[in-house]
C-alpha positions as CSV (number, residue, x, y, z in Angstrom):
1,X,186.1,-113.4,-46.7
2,X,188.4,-110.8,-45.8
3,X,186.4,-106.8,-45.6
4,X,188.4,-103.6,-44.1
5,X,186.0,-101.5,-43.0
6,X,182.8,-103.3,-44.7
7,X,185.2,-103.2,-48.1
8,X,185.8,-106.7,-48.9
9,X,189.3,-106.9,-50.1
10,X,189.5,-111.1,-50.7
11,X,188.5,-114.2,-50.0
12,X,190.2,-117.9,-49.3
13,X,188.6,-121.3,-50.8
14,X,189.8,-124.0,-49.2
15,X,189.7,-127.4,-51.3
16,X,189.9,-131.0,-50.6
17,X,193.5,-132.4,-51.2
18,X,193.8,-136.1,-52.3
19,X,196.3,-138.4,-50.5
20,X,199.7,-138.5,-52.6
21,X,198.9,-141.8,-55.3
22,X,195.5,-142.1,-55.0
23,X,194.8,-141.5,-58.6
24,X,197.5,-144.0,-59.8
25,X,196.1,-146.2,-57.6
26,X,192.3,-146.0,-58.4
27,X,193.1,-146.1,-62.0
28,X,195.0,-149.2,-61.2
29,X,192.2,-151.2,-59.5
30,X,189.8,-149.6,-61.5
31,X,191.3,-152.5,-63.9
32,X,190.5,-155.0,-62.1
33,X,187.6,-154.2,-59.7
34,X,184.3,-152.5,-59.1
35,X,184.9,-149.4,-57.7
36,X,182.0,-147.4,-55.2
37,X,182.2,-144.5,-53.0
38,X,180.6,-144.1,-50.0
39,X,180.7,-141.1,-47.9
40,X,179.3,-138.9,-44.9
41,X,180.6,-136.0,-46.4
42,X,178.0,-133.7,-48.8
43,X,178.8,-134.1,-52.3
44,X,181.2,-130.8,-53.2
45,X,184.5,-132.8,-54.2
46,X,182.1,-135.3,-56.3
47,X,183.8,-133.5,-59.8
48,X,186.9,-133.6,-58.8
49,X,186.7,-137.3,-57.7
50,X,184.9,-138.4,-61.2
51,X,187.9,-136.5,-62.9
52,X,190.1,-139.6,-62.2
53,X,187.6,-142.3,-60.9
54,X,186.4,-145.2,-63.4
55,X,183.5,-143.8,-65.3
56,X,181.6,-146.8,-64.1
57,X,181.9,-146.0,-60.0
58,X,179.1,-145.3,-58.3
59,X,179.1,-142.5,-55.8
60,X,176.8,-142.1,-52.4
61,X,177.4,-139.3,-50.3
62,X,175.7,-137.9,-47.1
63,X,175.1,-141.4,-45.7
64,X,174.9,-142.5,-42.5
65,X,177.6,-144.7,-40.6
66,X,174.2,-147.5,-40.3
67,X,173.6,-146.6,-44.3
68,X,177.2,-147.4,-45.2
69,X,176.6,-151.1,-43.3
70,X,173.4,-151.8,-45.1
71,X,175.1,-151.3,-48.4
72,X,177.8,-153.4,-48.1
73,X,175.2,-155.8,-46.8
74,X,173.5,-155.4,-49.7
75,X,176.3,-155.8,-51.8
76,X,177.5,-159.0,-50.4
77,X,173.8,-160.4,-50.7
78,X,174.2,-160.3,-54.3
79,X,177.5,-161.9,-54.6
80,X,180.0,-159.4,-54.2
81,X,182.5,-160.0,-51.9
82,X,183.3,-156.3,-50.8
83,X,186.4,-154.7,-49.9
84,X,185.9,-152.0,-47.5
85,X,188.3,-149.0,-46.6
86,X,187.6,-146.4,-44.1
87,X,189.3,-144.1,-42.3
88,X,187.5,-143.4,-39.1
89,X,184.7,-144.9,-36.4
90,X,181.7,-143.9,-38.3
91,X,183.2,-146.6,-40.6
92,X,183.1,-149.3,-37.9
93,X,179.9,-150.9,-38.5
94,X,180.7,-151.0,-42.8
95,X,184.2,-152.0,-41.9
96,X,183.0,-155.4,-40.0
97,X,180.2,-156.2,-42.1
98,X,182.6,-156.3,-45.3
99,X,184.4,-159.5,-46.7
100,X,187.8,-157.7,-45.8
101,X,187.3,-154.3,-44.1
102,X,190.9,-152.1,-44.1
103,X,191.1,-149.4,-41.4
104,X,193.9,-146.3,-42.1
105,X,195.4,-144.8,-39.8
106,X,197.3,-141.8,-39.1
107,X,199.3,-143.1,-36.1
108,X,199.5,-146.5,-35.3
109,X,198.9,-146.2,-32.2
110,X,195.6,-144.4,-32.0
111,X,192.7,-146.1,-31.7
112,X,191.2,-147.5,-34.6
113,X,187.9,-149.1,-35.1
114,X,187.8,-153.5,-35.3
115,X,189.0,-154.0,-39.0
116,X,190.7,-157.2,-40.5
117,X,193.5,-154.8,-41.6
118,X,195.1,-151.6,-40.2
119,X,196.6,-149.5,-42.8
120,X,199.3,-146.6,-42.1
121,X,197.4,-143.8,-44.4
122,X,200.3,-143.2,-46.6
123,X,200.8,-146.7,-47.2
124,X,197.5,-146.7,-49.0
125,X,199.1,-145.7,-52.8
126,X,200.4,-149.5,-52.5
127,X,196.8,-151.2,-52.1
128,X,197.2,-152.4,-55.6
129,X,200.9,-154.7,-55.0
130,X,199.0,-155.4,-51.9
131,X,196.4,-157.0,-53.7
132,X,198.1,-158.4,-56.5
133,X,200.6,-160.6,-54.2
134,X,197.4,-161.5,-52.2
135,X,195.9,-162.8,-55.5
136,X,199.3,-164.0,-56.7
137,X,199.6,-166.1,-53.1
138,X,195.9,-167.8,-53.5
139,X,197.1,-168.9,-56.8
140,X,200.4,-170.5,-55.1
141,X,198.1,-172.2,-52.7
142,X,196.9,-174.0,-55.1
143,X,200.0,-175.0,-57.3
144,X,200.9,-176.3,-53.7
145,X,197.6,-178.2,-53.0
146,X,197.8,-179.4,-56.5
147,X,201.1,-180.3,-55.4
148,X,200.5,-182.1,-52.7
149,X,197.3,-184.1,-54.0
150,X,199.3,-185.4,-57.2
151,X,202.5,-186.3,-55.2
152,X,200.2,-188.2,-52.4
153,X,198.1,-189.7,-55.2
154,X,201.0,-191.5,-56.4
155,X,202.7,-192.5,-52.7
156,X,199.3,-193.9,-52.3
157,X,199.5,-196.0,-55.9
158,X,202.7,-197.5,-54.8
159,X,201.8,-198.3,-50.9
160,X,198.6,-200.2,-52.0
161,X,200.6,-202.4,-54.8
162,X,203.0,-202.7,-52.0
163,X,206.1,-201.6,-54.0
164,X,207.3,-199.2,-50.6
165,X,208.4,-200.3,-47.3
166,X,207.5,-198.7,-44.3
167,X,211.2,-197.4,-44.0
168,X,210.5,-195.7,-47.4
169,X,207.3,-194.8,-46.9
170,X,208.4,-192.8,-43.4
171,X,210.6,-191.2,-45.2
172,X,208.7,-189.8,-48.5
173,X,205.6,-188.3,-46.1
174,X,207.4,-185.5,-44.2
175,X,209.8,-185.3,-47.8
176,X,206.3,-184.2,-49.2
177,X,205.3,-181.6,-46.1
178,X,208.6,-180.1,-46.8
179,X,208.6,-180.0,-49.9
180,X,205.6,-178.4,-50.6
181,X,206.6,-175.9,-47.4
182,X,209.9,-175.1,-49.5
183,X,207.6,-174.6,-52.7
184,X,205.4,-172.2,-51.6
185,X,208.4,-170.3,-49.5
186,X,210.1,-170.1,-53.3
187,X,207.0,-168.8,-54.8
188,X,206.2,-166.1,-52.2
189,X,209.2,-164.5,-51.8
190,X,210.1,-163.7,-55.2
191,X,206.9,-161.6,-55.1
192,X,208.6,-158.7,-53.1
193,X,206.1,-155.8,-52.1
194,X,206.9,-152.6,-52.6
195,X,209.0,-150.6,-49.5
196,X,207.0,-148.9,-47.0
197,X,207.1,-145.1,-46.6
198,X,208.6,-145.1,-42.5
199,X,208.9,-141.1,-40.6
């Protein structure tokens, strides 16, 4: 509040801002995956999250860096396998005890707390391709596995009726390793992820 001699002549409200994509992005997982938010902070920008938010997310605010551990524990105990992102230490203890725990950071440099993934912040709006060409890269794993089994299957079949000779059979085994090595090469990099925002 601004008062010139005890007459107030204005006031500033400052407001949360939301990181450039997020509501892109949390419509776009919302899609796929269960959505919850877990904060320190008290619950004053809880309206303006719900206005883009999955109508199904559950909020928590005012928790505890210990409370934010025991419910991902929780979660996980009943089957989820949680994805956690945080942005700071008092997200350590949720970030570890989470299936995949993503820390974002401002400066890769700084220190950031122990996390299976280090995110530059405005790299978070491509979470979603991020997650996609993971999913997309388990299912080549196991056109390659599926690959390999079939193609070993059969080297197998022919070795045992003794139709190969060991000069053929020497050759087909590291045929197979590179083939299913040039397979899964082919498969991933046609998946291109999207190009990262660099100062």
């Amino acid at each position: 509040y601004i008062l010139i001699k005890d007459e107030l002549k204005g006031k500033f409200l400052f407001h949360s801002s939301i990181r450039q994509g997020m509501e892109q992005l949390v419509q776009a997982l919302g899609k796929q995956l269960e959505i919850h938010v877990i904060s320190g902070d008290k619950p004053r920008d809880q309206e303006q999250l719900k206005s883009f938010f999955p109508v199904n997310t559950q909020f928590h605010f005012n928790k505890q860096p210990l409370d934010k551990k025991n419910y991902i524990e929780r979660l996980q105990q009943n089957g989820h396998r949680v994805m956690m992102i945080g942005d700071g230490l008092n997200d350590a203890g949720a970030l570890n005890e989470a299936f995949v725990g993503i820390a974002l950071s401002e400066n890769l440099v700084r220190f950031t707390p122990s996390s299976d993934v280090i995110l530059k912040a405005e790299n978070l709006r491509y979470l979603n391709e991020y997650y996609r060409y993971m999913v997309q890269g388990k299912t080549f794993l196991k056109w390659c596995f599926a690959f390999s089994l079939v193609y070993n299957l059969t080297g197998i079949g022919f070795a045992v009726s003794g139709q190969l000779t060991p000069l053929i059979a020497a050759i087909l085994m590291p045929l197979s390793s590179i083939t299913v090595i040039s397979l899964a090469t082919l498969l991933t990099v046609r998946k291109r992820l999207p190009a990262l925002h660099e100062e």
